[in-house]
C-alpha positions as CSV (number, residue, x, y, z in Angstrom):
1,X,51.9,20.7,-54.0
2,X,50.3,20.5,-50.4
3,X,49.8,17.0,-50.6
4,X,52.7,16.2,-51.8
5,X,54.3,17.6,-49.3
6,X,52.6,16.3,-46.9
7,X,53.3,12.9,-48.2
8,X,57.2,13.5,-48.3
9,X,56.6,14.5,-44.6
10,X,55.0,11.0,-43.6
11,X,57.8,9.1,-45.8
12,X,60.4,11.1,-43.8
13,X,58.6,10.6,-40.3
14,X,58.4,6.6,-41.0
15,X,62.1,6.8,-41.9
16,X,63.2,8.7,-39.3
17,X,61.0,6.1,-36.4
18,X,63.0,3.2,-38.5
19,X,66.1,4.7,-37.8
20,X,65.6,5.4,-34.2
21,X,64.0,1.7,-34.0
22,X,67.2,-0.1,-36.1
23,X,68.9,-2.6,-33.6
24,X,65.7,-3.0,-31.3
25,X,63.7,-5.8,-31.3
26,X,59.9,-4.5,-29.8
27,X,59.4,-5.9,-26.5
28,X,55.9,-7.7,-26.7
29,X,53.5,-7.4,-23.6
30,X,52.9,-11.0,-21.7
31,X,50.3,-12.8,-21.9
32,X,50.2,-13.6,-18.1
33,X,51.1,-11.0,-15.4
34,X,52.6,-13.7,-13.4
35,X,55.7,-14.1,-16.2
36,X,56.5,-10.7,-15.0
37,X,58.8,-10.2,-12.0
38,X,59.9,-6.7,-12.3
39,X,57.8,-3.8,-11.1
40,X,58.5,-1.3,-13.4
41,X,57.8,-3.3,-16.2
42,X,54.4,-4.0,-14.6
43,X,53.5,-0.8,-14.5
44,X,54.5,0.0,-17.7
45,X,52.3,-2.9,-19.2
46,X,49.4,-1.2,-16.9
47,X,49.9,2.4,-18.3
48,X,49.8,0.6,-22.3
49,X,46.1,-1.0,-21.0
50,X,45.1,1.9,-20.3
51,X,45.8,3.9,-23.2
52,X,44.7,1.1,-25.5
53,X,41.2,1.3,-22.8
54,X,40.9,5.3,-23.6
55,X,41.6,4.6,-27.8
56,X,38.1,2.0,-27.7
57,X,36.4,3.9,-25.4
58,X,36.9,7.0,-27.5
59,X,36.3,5.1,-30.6
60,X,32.9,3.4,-29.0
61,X,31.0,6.9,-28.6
62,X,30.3,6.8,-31.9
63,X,26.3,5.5,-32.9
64,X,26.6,5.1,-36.1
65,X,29.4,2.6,-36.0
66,X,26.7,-0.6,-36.7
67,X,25.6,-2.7,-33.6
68,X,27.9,-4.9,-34.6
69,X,30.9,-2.9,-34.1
70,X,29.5,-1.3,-31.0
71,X,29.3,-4.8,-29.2
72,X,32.8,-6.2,-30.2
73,X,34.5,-2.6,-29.2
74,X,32.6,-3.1,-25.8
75,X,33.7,-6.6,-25.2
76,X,37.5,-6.0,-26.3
77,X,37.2,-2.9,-23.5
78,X,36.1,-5.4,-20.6
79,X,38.6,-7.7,-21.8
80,X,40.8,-5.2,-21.3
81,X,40.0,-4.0,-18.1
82,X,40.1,-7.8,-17.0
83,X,44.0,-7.8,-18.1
84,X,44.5,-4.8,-16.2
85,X,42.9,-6.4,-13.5
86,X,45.3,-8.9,-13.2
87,X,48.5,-6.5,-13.7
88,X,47.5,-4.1,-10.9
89,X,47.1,-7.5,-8.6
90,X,50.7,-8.5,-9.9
91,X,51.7,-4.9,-8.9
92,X,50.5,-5.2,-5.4
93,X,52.5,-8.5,-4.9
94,X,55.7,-7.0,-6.4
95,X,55.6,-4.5,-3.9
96,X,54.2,-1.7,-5.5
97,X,50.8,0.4,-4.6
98,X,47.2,-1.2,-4.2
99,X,45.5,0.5,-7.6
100,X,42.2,-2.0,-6.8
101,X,41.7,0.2,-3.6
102,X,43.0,3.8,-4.3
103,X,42.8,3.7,-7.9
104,X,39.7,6.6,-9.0
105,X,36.4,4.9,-10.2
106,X,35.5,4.2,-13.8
107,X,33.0,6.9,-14.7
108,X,31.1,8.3,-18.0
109,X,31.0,11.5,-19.8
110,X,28.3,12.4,-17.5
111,X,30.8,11.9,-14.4
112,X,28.5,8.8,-13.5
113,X,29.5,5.4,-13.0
114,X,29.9,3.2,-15.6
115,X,26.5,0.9,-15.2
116,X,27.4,-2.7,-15.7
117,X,25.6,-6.1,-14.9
118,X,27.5,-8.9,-12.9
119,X,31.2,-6.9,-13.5
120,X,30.2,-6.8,-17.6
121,X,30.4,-2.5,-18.1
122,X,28.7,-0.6,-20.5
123,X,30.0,2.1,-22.8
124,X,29.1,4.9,-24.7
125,X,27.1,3.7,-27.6
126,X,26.3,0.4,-26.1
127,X,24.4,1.7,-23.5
128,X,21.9,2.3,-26.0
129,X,22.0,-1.1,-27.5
130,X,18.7,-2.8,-27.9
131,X,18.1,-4.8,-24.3
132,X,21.0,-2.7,-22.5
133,X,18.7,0.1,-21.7
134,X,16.3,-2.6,-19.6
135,X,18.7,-3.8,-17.8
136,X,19.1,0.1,-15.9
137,X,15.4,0.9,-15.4
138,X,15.0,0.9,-12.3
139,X,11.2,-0.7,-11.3
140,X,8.7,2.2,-10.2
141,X,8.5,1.9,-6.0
142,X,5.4,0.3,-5.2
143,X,2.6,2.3,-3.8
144,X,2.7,2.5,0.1
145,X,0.4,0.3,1.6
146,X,-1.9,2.5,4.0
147,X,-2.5,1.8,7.9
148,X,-5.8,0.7,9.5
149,X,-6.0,4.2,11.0
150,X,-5.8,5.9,7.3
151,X,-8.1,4.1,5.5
152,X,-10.3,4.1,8.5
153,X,-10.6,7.7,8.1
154,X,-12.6,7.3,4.7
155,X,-14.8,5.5,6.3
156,X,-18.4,7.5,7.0
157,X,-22.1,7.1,6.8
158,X,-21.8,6.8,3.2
159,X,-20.0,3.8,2.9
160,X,-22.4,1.7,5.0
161,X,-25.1,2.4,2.7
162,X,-26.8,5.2,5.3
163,X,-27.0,8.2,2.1
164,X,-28.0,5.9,-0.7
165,X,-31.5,7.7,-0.4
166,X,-29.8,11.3,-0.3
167,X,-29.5,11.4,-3.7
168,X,-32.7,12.0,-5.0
169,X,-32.6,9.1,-6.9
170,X,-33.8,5.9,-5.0
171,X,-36.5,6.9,-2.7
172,X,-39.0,8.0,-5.8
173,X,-38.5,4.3,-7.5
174,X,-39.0,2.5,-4.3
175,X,-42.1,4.9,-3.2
176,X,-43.5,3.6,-7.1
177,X,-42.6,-0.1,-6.3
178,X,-44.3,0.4,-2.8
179,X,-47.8,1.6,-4.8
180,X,-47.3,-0.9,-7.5
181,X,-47.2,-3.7,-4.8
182,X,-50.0,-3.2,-2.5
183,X,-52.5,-2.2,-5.3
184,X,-51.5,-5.9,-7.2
185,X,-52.5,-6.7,-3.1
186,X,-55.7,-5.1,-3.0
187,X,-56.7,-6.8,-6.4
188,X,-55.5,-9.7,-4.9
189,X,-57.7,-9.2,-2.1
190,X,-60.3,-8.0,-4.1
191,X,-60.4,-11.3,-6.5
192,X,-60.1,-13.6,-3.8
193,X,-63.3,-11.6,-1.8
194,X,-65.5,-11.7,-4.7
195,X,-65.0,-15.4,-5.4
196,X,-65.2,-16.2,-1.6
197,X,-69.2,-14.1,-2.1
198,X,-70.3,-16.0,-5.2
199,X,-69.4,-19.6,-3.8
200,X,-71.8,-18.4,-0.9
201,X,-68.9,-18.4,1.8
202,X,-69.1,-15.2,4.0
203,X,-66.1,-14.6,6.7
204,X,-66.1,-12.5,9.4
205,X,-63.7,-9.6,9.6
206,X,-60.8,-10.3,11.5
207,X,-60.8,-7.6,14.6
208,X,-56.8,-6.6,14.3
209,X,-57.8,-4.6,17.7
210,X,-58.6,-7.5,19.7
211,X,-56.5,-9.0,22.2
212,X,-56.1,-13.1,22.6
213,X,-56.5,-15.0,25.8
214,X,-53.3,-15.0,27.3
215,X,-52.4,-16.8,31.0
216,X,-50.6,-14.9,33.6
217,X,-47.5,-16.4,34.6
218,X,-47.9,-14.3,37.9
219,X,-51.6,-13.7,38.3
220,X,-53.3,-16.9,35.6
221,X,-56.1,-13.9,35.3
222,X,-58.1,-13.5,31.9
223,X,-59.2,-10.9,30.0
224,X,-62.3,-9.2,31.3
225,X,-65.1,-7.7,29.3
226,X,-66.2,-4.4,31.0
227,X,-69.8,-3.1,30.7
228,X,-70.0,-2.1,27.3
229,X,-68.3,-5.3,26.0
230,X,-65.1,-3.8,25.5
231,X,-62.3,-5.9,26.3
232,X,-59.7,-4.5,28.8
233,X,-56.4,-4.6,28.7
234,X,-54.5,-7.0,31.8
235,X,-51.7,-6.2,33.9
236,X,-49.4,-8.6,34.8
237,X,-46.9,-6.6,36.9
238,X,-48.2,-5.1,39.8
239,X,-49.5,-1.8,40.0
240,X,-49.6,0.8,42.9
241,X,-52.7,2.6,43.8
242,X,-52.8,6.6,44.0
243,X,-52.8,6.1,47.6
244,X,-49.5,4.0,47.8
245,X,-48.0,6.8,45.5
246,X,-49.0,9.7,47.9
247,X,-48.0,8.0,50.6
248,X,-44.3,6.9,49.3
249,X,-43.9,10.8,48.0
250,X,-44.4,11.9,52.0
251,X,-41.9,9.6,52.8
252,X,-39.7,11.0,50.5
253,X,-40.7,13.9,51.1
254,X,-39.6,13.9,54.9
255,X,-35.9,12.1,54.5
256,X,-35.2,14.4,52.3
257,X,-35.9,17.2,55.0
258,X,-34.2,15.2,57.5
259,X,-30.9,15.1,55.3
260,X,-30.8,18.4,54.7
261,X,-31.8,19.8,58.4
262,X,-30.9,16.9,60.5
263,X,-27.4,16.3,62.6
264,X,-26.1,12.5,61.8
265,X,-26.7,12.4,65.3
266,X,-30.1,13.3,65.2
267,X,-30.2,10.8,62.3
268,X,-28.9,7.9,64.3
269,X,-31.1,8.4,67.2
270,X,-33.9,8.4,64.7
271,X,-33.0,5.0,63.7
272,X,-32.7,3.5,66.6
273,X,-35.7,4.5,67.8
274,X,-37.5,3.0,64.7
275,X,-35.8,-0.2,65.1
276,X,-36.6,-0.1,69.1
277,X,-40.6,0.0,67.8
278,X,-40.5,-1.9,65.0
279,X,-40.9,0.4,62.4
């Protein structure tokens, strides 16, 4: 009974809009805004683009319409906003208010802006279309690049090699290279002696203490042997004696007393009377 009902009701509601409708032909929306030149009518085509705008975008919410569907409800909603586009432009030449400057921004569920790509807008479900997503990812920042001053502050002993041997590790494997290597030069020495012996050849032993005949760019002296045979060692700079060394300490000795007791006109008279003998 219910349903019936609620059929008779439809019946009667369809009958009732054909009466109301008898005698009037539906006015159709233009195709261009420009064949319109009256204002009210211009806004009136804007107001049915935006209700047919909220329908799709109501209707596009919904994921499990098919990817299909999703892309084709998206595309007829840009369309759309392109048509009212080009009423609201019409508006503001018949004289009416600038909607493309005080008109509120497009924005989602979330009270964001719709994201689009070159004027194409995303929404609802299509935001979540395979590729879409990409296309709002924002790239992570790259890392800042540090100053000379910053990394120079990581910069220590360590990192010019100085605590290699601090760790415990390399100074016992070069101390066992180091034996390894002079006692393969011992054997050396020792192979090469004994051959040196049995072909009859016998060497003196270098005296690593000795010291070569050298000139004297000053003095052309050699070295002299002293009485035991020793050599001695030659100076070639030369060198005061202990009496020259006492005798510069007096002198020292008495300008220093002179500066500390004397006037500067005692001083002066002092000089002059050195100069006066020639001293």
């Amino acid at each position: 009974m219910a349903r019936n009902a609620e059929k008779a009701m439809t019946a009667l509601a369809r009958f009732r809009q054909a009466q109301l409708e008898e005698g009037k032909v539906k006015e159709r929306r233009p195709f261009l805004a420009s064949e319109c030149n009256e204002l009210p009518k211009a806004e009136k085509w804007r107001r049915q683009i935006i209700g047919e705008i909220s329908k799709k975008v109501a209707q596009i919410q919904n994921a499990g319409l098919g990817e299909f569907r999703i892309r084709d409800l998206n595309d007829e909603i840009n369309k759309l906003l392109r048509e009212k586009g080009h009423w609201e432009y019409r508006i503001k030449e018949l004289g009416g208010p600038d909607y493309a400057r005080i008109g509120p921004k497009m924005l989602d569920h979330e009270g964001k802006e719709v994201p689009g790509n070159r004027g194409y807008k995303y929404f609802g479900a299509a935001k979540d279309l395979p590729g879409v997503r990409e296309l709002f990812e924002k790239e992570p920042l790259p890392p800042p690049r540090k100053t000379r001053a910053e990394l120079m502050k990581d910069i220590d002993a360590e990192y010019y090699g100085y605590r290699d041997e601090d760790d415990g590790i390399l100074e016992p494997l070069e101390q066992e290279h180091e034996k390894k290597v002079i006692a393969e030069a011992v054997e050396k020495w020792k192979m090469e002696r004994e051959a040196r012996l049995a072909r009859g050849e016998e060497e003196e032993e270098e005296n690593i203490y000795a010291v070569h005949e050298e000139e004297s760019d000053e003095e052309g002296g050699k070295e002299r042997e002293g009485e035991d045979g020793q050599q001695k060692f030659i100076a070639h700079v030369p060198v005061p004696t202990q009496k020259e060394i006492e005798e510069a300490l007096v002198r020292r000795k008495k300008m220093e007393l002179l500066q500390k007791y004397a006037s500067e006109t005692l001083l002066a008279q002092s000089e002059e009377a050195k100069t006066l003998l020639g001293l």
